[in-house]
N, C-alpha and C positions, 0 to 999 in steps of 0.2 A: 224263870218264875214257875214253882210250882202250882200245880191247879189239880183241880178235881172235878170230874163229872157231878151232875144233879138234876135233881126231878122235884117238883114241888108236890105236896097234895092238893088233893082234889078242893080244899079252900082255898089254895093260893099261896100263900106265906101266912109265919108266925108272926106273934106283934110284933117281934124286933126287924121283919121286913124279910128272912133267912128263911130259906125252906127248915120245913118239920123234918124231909129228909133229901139222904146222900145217894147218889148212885155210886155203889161198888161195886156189881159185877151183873155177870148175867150168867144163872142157870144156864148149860147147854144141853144134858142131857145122863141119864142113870148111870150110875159104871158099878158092875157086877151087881152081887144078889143082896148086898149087908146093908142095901141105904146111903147110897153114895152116888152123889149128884156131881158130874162136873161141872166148874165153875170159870170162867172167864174175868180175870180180873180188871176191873177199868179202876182203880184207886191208885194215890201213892202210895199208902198205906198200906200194903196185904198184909201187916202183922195185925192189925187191928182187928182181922179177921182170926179169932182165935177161939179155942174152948171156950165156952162160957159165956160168951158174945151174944146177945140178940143180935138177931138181922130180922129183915124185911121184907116177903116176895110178893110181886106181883103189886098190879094196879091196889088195891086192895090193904096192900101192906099190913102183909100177917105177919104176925110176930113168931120167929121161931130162934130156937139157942143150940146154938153151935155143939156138937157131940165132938164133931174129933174133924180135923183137918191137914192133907195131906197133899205134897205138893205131886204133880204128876203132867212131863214137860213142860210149857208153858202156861197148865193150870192150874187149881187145884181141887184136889178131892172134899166135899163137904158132906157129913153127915149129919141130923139133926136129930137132937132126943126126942122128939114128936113124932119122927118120922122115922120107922125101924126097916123098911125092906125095899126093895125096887118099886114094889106095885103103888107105896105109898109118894116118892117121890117121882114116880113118872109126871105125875099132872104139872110138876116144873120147869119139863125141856123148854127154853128158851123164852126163862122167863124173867124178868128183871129183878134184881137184889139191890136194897137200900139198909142204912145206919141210919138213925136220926141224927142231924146235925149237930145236937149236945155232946155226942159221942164221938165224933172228929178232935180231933187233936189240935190246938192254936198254932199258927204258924209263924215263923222266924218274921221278926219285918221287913215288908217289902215283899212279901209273899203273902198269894191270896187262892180262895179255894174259886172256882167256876163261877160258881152261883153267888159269889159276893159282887162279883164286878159285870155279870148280865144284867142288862136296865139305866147304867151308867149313860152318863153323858158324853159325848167326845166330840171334846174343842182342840183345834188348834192352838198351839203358839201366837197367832195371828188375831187370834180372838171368833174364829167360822167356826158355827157350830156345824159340824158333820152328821152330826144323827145321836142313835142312841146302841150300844153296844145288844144286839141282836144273840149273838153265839160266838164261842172259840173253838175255832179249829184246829187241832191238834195234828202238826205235822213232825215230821222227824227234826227237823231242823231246828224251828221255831212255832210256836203257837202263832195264828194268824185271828185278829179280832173280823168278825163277821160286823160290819156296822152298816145300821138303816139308816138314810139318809130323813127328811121330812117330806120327801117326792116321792120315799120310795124305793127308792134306788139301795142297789147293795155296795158298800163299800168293804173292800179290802185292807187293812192295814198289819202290818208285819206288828207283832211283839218283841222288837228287840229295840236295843237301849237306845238306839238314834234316832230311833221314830216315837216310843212312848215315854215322854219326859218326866210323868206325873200323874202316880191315880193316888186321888183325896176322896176317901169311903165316906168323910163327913159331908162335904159338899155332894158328894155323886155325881161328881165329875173326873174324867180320863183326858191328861192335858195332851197331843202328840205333835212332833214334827213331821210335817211332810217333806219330805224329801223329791229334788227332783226327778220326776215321772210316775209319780205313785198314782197320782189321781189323774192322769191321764185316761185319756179313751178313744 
């Protein structure tokens, strides 16, 4: 399942329920003299990240447009035509980058971004409701659902095909199997 990090803004969500925006990356810090910020990517997407692109930094989410972009080991290099030297992009060491979510790409079926399926419901097979989908944690393996119980309690559940049988966006609800020893403690 593909997914994507997100952040909502400071009102919450748009009418259709979807944040205003997307986390793609994060600011980490200036590289050389031209205006060039290293960037950390958290998206599927790093093509998306291209000339010409608004993004979005910081709490605040200012709007700025992509100058010129360059990959650099597991980074990449960002400049921004607002922003011409180091002294101007210093103020963004390790600071978060957003898309607005109109600007995300639809995804194949059966594939969902972060932020569409936090807030869901998560029922059993059996009919027990277990909570409501809290966060996804991203591991090498498999994405793992973070779920609040109505106690409180954190539940663990695996993202892979034998434990989640069924997420319905319209209902909002996430159907899953449990498997023996999952819910154990």
């Amino acid at each position: 399942m593909k997914s994507d990090l997100n952040s909502t803004n400071s009102t919450g969500s748009s009418p259709s329920d979807e944040p205003v925006f997307v986390l793609i990356g994060k600011f980490r810090r200036p590289h050389g003299i031209r205006g060039e910020i290293r960037m950390t990517v958290l998206t599927d997407f790093p093509e998306l990240i291209s000339p010409g692109q608004v993004i979005y930094a910081g709490e605040r989410y200012s709007a700025y447009t992509v100058r010129e972009i360059r990959w650099h080991g597991g980074d990449i290099l960002v400049s921004l035509k607002e922003l011409p030297d180091r002294t101007a992009v210093e103020i963004f060491r390790n600071v978060m980058v957003y898309m607005k979510s109109e600007d995300m790409p639809e995804l194949p079926e059966g594939d969902y971004f972060i932020h569409q399926l936090v807030g869901m419901e998560v029922i059993t097979d059996q009919g027990e409701k277990l909570g409501t989908l809290k966060e996804i944690l991203i591991t090498g393996a498999n994405d793992v659902y973070l779920v609040e119980s109505p106690e409180g309690k954190e539940l663990l559940i695996p993202a892979i095909e034998d434990v989640v049988l069924d997420i319905n966006q319209d209902s909002g609800q996430i159907l899953v199997h449990i498997i023996s020893g999952l819910l154990d403690f």
